[in-house]
C-alpha positions as CSV (number, residue, x, y, z in Angstrom):
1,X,11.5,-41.1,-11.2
2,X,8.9,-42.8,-13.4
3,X,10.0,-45.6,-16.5
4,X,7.4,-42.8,-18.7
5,X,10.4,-40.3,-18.0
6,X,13.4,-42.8,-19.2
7,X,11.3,-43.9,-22.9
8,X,13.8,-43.9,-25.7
9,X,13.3,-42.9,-29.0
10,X,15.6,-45.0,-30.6
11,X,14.8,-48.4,-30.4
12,X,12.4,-48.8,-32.5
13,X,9.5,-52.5,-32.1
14,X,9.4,-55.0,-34.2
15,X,6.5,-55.9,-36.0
16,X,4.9,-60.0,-37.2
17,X,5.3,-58.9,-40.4
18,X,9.2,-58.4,-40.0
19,X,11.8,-60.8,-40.8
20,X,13.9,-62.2,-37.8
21,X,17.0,-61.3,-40.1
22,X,15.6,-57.9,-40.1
23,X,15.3,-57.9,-36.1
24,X,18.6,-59.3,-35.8
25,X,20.0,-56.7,-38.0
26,X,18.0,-53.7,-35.8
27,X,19.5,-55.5,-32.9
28,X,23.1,-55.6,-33.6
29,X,22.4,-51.4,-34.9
30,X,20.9,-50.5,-31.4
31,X,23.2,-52.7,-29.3
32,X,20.6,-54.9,-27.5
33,X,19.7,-58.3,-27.2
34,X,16.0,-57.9,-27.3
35,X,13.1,-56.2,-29.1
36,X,9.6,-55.7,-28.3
37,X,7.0,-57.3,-30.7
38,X,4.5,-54.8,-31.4
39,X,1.3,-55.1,-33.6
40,X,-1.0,-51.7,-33.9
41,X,0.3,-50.6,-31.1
42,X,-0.5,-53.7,-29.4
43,X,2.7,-54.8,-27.0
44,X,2.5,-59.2,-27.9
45,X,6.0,-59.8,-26.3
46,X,10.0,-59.3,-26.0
47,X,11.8,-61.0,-28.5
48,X,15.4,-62.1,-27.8
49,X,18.6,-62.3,-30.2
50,X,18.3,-66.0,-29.0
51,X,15.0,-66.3,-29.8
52,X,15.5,-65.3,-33.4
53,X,18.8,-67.7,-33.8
54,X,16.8,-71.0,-32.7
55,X,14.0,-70.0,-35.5
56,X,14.4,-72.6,-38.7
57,X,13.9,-70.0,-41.3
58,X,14.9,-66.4,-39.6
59,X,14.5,-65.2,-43.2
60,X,10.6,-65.7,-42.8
61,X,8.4,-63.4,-41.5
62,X,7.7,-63.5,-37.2
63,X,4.1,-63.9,-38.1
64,X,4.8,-67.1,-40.1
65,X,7.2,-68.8,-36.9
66,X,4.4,-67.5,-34.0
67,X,4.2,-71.1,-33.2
68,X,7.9,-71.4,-32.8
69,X,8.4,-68.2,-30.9
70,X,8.4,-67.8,-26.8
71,X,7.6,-64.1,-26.5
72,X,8.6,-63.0,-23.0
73,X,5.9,-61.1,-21.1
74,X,8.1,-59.0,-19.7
75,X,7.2,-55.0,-19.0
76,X,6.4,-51.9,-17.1
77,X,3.9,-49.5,-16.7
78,X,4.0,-46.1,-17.5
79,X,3.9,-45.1,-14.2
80,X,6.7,-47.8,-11.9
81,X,9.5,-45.9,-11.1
82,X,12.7,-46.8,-12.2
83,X,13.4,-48.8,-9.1
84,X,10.8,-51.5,-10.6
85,X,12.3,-51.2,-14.4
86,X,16.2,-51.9,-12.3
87,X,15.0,-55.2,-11.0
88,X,13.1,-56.8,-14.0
89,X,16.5,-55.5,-16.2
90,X,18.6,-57.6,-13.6
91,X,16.7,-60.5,-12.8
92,X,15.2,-61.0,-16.8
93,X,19.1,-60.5,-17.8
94,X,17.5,-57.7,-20.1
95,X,19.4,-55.1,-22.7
96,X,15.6,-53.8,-23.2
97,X,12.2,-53.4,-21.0
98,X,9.3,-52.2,-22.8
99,X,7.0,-49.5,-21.1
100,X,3.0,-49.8,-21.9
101,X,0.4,-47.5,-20.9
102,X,-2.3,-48.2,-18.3
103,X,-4.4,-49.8,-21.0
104,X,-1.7,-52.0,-22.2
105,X,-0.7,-49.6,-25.4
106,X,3.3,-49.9,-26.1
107,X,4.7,-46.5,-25.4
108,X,8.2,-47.4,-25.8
109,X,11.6,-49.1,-24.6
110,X,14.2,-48.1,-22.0
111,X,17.5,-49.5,-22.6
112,X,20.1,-50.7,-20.2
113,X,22.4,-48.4,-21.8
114,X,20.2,-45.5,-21.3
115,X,18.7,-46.4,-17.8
116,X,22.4,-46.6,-16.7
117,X,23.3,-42.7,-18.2
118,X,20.5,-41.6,-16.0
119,X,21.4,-43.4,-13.3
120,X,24.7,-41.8,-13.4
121,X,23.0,-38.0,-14.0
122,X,20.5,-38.5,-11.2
123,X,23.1,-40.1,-8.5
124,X,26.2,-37.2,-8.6
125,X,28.1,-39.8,-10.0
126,X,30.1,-37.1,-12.4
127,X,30.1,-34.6,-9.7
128,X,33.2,-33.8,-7.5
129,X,33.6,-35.3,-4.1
130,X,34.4,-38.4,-2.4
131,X,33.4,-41.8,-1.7
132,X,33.1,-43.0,1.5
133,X,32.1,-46.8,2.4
134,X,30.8,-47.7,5.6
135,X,30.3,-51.5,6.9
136,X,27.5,-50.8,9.8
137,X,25.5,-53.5,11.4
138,X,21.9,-54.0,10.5
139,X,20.5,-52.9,13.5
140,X,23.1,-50.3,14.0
141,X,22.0,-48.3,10.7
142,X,21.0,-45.1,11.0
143,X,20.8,-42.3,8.1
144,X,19.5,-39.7,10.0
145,X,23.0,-40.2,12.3
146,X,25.3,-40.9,9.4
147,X,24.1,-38.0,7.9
148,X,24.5,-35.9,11.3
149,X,27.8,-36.6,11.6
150,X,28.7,-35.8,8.1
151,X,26.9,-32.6,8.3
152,X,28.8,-31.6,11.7
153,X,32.1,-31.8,9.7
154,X,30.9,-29.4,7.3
155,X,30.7,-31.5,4.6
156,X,27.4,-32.7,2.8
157,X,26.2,-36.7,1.5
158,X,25.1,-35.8,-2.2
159,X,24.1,-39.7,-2.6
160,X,23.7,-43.1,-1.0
161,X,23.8,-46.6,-1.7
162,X,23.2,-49.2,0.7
163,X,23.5,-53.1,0.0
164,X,23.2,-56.1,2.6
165,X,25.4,-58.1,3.5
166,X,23.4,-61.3,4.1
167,X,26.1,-63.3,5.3
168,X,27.9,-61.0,7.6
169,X,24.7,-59.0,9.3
170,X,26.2,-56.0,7.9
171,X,25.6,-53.4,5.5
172,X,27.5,-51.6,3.0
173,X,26.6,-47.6,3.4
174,X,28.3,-46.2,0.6
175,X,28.2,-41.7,0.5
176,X,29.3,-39.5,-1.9
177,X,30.3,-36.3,0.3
């Protein structure tokens, strides 16, 4: 799945010639943290809740406190898959990653909140079965003789999630059957 599929309509940008009290108020409607700074359709940056509360005069316009603002260049392309849009989330400690065009143009946001409802469509989270967690070593992993085995007991894996143990050599094979 591509970020271009996941683009929400409703979080709007915010433009330079709004008011940080007018992004913070946007913010605490939509329930994120962060809003992209868009000028003509020109992506210039992410702009956190943070951001806006160190500013001296928030009731100024962005364009008049550019030289007090850190806009994060943080974004993905139209066409990363949702994989790419996962990570930057996580590691940026992101509510909101802005998607831009091959040219640069600002398409639009995904949210956390929405990434995480598709997540749960796409991955038969809300659809009956069980879980089953299997601790396999590394070099003992095999899908094609997890799934096998499942399949031989009548019974078929409708997801998987796999996370490494580091520590232990292991890894966590997690199937919803």
């Amino acid at each position: 799945m591509l970020t271009q599929e996941l683009i929400s309509e409703n979080i709007p940008p915010i433009k330079l010639s709004d008011t940080g009290i007018k992004a913070l108020k946007w913010m605490d409607e939509f329930k994120v943290a962060h809003l992209p700074v868009v000028e003509e359709g020109k992506y210039l940056g992410l702009i956190s809740d943070a951001d806006i509360l160190d500013l001296n005069m928030p009731e100024k316009t962005l364009h008049d406190q550019l030289d007090e603002l850190e806009l994060d260049d943080i974004f993905v392309t139209e066409n990363q898959h949702i994989y790419d849009a996962m990570k930057l989330l996580s590691e940026n400690r992101l509510s909101v990653i802005p998607v831009l065009d091959v040219e640069g143009k600002f398409l639009g946001s995904i949210s956390l909140t929405h990434l995480m409802e598709k997540i749960a469509s796409i991955s038969s989270f809300s659809d009956p079965g069980s879980i089953l967690v299997l601790e396999i070593g590394i070099s003992d992993y095999s899908l094609s003789q997890i799934a096998q085995i499942v399949e031989s007991n009548n019974a078929r894996i409708l997801s998987v999630f796999v996370n490494n143990n580091f520590d232990s050599g292991t890894l966590d094979v997690t199937l919803k059957i």
